[in-house]
Each structure stands twice: as C-alpha cells, then as structure tokens.
N, C-alpha and C positions, 0 to 999 in steps of 0.2 A: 504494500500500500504506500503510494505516496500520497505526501500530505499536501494541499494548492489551494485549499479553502481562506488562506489568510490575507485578511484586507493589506498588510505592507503600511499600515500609518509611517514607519520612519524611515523610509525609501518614497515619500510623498517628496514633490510630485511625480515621480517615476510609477507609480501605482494610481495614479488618478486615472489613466486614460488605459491601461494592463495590467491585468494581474502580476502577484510576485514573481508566481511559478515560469512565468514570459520573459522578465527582468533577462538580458543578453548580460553573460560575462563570455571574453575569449571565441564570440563572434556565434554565439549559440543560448540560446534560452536554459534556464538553470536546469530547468527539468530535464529537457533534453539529454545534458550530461548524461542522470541518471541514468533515462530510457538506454540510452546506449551501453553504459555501464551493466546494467540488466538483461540484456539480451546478450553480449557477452559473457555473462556472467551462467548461461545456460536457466535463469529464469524466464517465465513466457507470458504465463497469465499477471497481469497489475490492475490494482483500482486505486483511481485516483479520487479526491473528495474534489468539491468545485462549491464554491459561491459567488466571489466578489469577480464581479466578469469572466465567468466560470464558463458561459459558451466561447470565450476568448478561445481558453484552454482545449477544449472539446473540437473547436473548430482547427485548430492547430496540431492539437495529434493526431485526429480523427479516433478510429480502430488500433492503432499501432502498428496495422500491418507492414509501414514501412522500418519498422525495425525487428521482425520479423517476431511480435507482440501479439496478446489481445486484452486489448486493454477495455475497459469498464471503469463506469464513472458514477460516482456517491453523493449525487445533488443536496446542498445543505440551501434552503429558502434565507436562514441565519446562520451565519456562521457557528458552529455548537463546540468553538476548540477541539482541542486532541481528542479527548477521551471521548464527548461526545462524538464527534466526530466519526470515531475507530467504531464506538457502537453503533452508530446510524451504518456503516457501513458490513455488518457479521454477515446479513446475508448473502455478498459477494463475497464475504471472506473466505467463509464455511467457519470448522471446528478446529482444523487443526492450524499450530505457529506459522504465522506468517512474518514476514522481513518488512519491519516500517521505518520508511524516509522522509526527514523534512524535506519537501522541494528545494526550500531556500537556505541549502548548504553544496558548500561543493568538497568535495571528498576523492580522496584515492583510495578508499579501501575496498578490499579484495570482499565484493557479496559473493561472491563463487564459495567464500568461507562459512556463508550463515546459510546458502540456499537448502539445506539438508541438516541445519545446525538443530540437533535432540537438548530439548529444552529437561526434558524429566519431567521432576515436580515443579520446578520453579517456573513463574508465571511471567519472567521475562531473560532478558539477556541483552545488556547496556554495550553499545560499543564509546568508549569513554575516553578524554584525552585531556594534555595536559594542560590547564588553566590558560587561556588566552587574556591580554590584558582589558579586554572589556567584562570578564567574567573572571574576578582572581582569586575569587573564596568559593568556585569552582560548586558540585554538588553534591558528587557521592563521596564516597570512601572506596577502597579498591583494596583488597588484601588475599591474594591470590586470585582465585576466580569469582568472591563473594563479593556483591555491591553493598554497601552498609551506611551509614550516617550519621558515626562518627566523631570522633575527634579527632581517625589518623591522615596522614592526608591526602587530599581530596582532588578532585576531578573533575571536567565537564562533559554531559552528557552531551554526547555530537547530533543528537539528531534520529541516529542508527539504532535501531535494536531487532532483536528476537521476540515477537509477543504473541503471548497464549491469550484464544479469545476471553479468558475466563478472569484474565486481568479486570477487565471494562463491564463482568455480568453484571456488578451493581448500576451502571448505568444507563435509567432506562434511555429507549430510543427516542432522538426527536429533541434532547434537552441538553443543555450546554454544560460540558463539564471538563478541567482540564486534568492534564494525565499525570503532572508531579505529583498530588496528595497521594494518589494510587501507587506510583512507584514507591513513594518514601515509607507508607504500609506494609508494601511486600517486603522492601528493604528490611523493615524490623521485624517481620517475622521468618527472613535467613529463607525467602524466595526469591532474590532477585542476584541474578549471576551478571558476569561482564567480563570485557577485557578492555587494554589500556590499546589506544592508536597512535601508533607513533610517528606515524606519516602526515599527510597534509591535510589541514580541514578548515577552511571559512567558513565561516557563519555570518550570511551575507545579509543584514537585518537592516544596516543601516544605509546611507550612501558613499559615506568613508569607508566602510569596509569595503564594499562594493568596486569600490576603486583602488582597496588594494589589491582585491581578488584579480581584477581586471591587470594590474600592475605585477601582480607576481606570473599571473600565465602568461604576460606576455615574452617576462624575461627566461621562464620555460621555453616555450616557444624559439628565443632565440640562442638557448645555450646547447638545441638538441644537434 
C-alpha cells in the first residue's frame, strides 16, 4: 500500500494545484520512484489511498500496467490519516502482511527484502533510520530486532514497514485515525519488530527538503 491521501500543507504552494504523491524530484513524480522500485522488486499487486486531487493521481498511473503492476485505489471523501486510512483500505488489502509506503519519501531500500518478510506474532515491522536533523529525538528505540520506546537510543521511522491487518482492527472504517498511538501500543507490548536503514532516505515534507532531495540526486546522477 502506498500512502497519497495527504493534503502537502508545507510543500504549499507546490500542493495547491497537485497532489504530494505528483510533487517531481530527479525528473519523476515521488510515487513513481516507488512504483518502479516495486515492480523490481518482484511485487505486483499495490493500493494506493487518494483524496486531495486524488483523480490527479488515478489519472497519472492509471492501472499500472505500464510498470508491469495492478494497481487499485482507496478513495478517502476526507482525508482519514494513516490508520484510518490503512483500515478504509482491508478490503483491497485482504488478511495477510502487506509492505506500506509513505509516497512522500524517497528511499533506496531493498523491498525485494520485506516482499515475503514473516511477521509471526508481531503486528508490524519498522524499517527505521538514523535521526535526520528535522526529526533529532527520533521515535522508537531499536535493540536488536525489537522496536521499543524507550530510553535507549532512538530512531526515525522512514515511512516503510511490514503491517499485519490486525494492527488497524480497532479502527472502525470511514473514520480518521493516525497510526503512531497504535504503533507505540504494540511497541509496549514486545509486538512490534524492525530494523535500522543505513542507506538513503528523505522525507520530503517540506520545500527545503525537497530541494535537497532534488540537490542530492542530482549530484548522484553526476558522480555515476
């Protein structure tokens, strides 16, 4: 599941006239990355949520067929955050773990690693990285493979995880609710797993960041 439902208020005006998940960094729509990232990655089926100019979106991937996808779409009338969100979306999801992405990050990490990733008991699985300076007191705790919360220290959740529908059963469908309280739950009751990313991750939220994102692929781009 990606996630594309979110208005972008601090990427305005860049979100007044397009949605987030549209926003171009490196000459490509953010989503897009993923889509591609995903089909590589030997994934096929994806649902995406949509609200705020969310035919934008629909009209822009269409089916997915040209990434060799079939993608399905999770209309929100209001935007209902994450959790809502993930719960308006189960019956495209079904029953078992599925791999969920913020649109509005851009990431190198290997999904070829979570596409078969065995959750067990635990009702999720963080992929989590080291404090970036707009986030420096970070969210979880990390201590092997157990996500926790903490005094030791801590980490930012990128966006990525492993989730079991069963995470989101208290929330009914159609109502807005977001996904930390529920993580930081399972965290204290020694169900929620992860691991650390040590690779590249922007979190592309604001327009400053944006522009570094923009600013670091470019010099990718020319160091290849």
């Amino acid at each position: 599941m990606l996630l594309a439902a979110g208005r972008g208020e601090r990427l305005r005006p860049l979100t007044d006239a397009r949605p987030k998940a549209l926003v171009q960094a490196g000459g490509k729509p953010l989503i897009v990355w993923h889509l591609e990232k995903l089909a590589a990655s030997g994934l096929r089926d994806v649902v995406v949520n949509v609200c705020h100019l969310g035919e934008q979106i629909m009209d822009a991937l269409g089916d997915g067929g040209r990434w060799g996808l079939r993608i399905s779409y999770s209309p929100e009338a209001e935007a209902l955050e994450t959790a809502g969100g993930i719960a308006q979306a189960l019956p495209l999801l079904g029953t078992a773990p599925f791999l969920l992405v913020n649109a509005d990050i851009w990431c190198d990490h290997d999904f070829s690693r979570l596409r078969d990733f065995a959750l067990g008991a635990r009702h999720a699985h963080l992929v989590l990285a080291p404090n970036p300076p707009h986030r420096p007191e970070g969210d979880f705790t990390l201590q092997a493979d157990v996500v926790g919360n903490g005094t030791a220290p801590r980490y930012t959740y990128t966006g990525i995880a492993v989730l079991a529908p069963a995470l989101v059963n208290g929330v009914p469908r159609g109502t807005k609710a977001p996904l930390a309280p529920l993580l930081r739950s399972a965290a204290e009751k020694g169900l929620l797993g992860g691991e650390l990313h040590d690779g590249a991750w922007h979190d592309v939220g604001t327009r400053e960041r944006l522009a570094a994102l923009e600013t670091w692929l470019a010099s990718r781009h020319e160091n290849r």
